[in-house]
C-alpha positions as CSV (number, residue, x, y, z in Angstrom):
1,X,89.5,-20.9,0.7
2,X,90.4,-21.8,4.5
3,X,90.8,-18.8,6.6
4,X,93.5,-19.2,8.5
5,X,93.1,-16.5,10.9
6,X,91.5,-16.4,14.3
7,X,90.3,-12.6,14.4
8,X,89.2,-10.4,11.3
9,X,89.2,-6.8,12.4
10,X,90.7,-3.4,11.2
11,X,94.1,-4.7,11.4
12,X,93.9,-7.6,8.6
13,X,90.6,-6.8,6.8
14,X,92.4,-5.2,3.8
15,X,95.0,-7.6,3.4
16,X,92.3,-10.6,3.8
17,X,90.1,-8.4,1.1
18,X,92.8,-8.7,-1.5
19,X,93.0,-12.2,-0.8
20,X,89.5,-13.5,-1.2
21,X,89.1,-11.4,-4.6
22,X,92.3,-13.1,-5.5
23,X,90.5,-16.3,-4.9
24,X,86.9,-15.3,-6.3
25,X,88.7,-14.0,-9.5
26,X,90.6,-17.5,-9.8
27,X,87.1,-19.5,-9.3
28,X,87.2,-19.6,-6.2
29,X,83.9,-18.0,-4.2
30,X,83.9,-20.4,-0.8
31,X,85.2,-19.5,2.2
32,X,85.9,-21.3,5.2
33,X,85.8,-19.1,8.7
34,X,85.7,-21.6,11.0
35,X,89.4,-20.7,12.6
36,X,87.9,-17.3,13.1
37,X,87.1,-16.5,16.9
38,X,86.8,-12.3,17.1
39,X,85.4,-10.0,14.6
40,X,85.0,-6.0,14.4
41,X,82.8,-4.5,11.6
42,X,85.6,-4.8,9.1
43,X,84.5,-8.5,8.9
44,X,81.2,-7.5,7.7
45,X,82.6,-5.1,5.1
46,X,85.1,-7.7,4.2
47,X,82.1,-10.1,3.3
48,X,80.1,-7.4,1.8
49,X,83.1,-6.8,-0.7
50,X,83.8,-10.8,-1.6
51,X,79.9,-10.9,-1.9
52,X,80.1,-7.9,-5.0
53,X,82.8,-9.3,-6.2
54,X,81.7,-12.4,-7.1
55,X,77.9,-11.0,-7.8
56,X,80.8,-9.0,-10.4
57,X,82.2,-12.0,-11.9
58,X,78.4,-14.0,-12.2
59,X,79.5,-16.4,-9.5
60,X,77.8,-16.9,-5.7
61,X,79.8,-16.6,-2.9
62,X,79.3,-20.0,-0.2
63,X,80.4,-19.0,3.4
64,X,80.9,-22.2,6.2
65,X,81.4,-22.1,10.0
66,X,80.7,-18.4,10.1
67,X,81.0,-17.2,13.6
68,X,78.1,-16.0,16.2
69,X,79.8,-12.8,16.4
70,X,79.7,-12.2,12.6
71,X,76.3,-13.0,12.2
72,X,75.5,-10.4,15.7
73,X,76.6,-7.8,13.8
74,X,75.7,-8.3,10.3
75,X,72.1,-8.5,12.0
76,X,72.7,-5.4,13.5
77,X,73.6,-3.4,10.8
78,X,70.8,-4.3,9.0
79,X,73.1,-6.4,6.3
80,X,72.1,-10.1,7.6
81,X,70.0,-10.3,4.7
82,X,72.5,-9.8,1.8
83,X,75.3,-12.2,2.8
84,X,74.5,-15.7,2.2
85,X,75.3,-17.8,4.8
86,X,74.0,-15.1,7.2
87,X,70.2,-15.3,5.8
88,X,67.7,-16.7,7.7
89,X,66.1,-20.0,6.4
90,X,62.7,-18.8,5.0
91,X,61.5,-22.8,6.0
92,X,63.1,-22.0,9.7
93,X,60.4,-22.5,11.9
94,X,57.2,-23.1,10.1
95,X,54.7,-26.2,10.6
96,X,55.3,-28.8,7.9
């Protein structure tokens, strides 16, 4: 699902929420952010919530063109590690 947005923030999150679980339930677990620009923390919970909802329906959830912002702040609250997309490549940086 393409993300046709260009902020995700307190205004939208619940209404973009209801959407992606929409699509999760239907099969669908990618997302596309690539539009978005802005993010407030709501974007992390938003992820957080399609992330347990498709860990709910045995599925994994694929995220593209995330945002620097998003991936700021999921590192700052600690949740960086739980989203995929957001996790740092183990490989990233070592001697081959």
């Amino acid at each position: 699902m393409k993300l046709d947005v260009q902020s995700i923030g307190n205004g939208n999150a619940v209404a973009l929420l209801g959407q992606g679980i929409e699509a999760i339930r239907a099969g669908d677990a990618s997302f596309d952010l690539s539009a978005v620009r802005q993010v407030d923390s709501s974007a992390v919970a938003l992820l957080l919530a399609w992330q347990r909802e498709a860990q709910a329906r045995g599925t994994r959830l694929a995220l593209s063109g995330l945002p620097p912002a998003l991936k700021s702040l999921a590192k700052l609250y600690g949740v960086d590690e739980l989203i995929p997309g957001l996790r740092e490549d183990p490989d990233k940086g070592r001697a081959r």
